[in-house]
N, C-alpha and C positions, 0 to 999 in steps of 0.2 A: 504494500500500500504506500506507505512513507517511509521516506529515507530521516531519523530523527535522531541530532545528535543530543546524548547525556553528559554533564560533566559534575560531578561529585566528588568529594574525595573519599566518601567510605562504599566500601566494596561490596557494605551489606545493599548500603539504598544501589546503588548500582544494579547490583543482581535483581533485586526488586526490579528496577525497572525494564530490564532484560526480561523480565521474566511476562511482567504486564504487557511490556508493549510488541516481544515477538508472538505475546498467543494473539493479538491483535490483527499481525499480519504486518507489522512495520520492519524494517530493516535498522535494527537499533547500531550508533557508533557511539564507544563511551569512551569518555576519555576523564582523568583522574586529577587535573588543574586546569583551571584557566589558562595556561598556559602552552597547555598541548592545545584544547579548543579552539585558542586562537590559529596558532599552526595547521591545523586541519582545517579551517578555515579559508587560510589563505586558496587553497587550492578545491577547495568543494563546496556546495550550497545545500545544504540541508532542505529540507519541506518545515521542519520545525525544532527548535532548540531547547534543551529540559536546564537549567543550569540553576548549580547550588549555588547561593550567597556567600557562605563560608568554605574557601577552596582558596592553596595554596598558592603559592605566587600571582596570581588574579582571583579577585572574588568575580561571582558571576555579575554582578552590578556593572566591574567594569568592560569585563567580557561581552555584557549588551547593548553598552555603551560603541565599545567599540567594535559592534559587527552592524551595528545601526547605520554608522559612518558609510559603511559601505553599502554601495547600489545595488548593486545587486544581490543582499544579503537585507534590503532593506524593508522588501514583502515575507519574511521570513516571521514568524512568529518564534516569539520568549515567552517559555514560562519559569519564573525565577520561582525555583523550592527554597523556604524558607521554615526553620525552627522559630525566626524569630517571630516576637508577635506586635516589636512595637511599629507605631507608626512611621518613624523616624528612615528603619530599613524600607520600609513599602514607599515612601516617598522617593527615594533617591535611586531606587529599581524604576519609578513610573519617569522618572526624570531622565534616566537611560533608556527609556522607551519600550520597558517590558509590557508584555500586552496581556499579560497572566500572572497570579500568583495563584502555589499551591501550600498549604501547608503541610508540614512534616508534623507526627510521623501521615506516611503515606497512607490515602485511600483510596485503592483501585478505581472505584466507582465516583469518586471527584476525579481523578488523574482523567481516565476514561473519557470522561462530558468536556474537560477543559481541552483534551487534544482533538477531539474533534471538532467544536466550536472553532480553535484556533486553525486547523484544517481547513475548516469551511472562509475562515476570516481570506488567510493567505490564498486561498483559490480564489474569491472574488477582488483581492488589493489585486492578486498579478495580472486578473484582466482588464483592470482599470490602468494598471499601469501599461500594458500592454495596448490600450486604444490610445494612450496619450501619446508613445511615442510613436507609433504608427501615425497621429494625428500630425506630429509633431514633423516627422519625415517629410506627410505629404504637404505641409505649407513649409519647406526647407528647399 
């Protein structure tokens, strides 16, 4: 179905999400920092990105931040997993442009509703993005 990269540092929620999202039908890639995410990044485009807040050399905040930046990374939907509960983290995830939060610990059945929503978001941004720059060609 989707290609959706995970980035976590603990190997249990990891497998957790391995677990969720290949009986799904997704092609899961996980990676264990910020820092690798980004690096796989450089050269692939996900359908949809899972990324923990608290993770080793990049939190995923900046991780969102900085794949937002990128165009073509930009119809891509963030759901940032979060322990935390206060407002403070959820603010500065929406200000990097996460388009989801889930909270930890994990609930299949939230995880579940929220990847597909965000599925459905990212299908209809890339054809809006896709009529614009087609628009955009033919007055060029």
């Amino acid at each position: 179905m989707a290609d959706i990269l995970t980035a976590d540092d603990s190997e249990q929620i990891r497998s957790l999400l391995e677990m969720i999202l290949s009986a799904d039908g997704h092609n899961v890639i996980q990676m264990n920092d910020g820092r690798a995410a980004l690096a796989w990044l450089k050269d692939n485009t996900p359908d949809l990105m899972i990324l923990d807040v608290t993770m080793p050399f990049l939190d995923g905040i900046e991780v969102c931040s900085r794949a937002k930046r990128v165009s073509r990374l930009r119809a891509t939907p963030i759901i940032i997993l979060t322990a935390h509960t206060d407002d403070e983290s959820r603010q500065r995830a929406k200000l990097a442009g996460a388009d989801a939060f889930v909270n930890k610990p994990l609930s299949g059945k939230n995880l579940r509703s929220t990847i597909q929503e965000m599925l459905v978001k990212r299908k209809e941004l890339k054809a809006k993005m896709d009529a614009e720059d087609a628009a955009a060609a033919a007055n060029a």
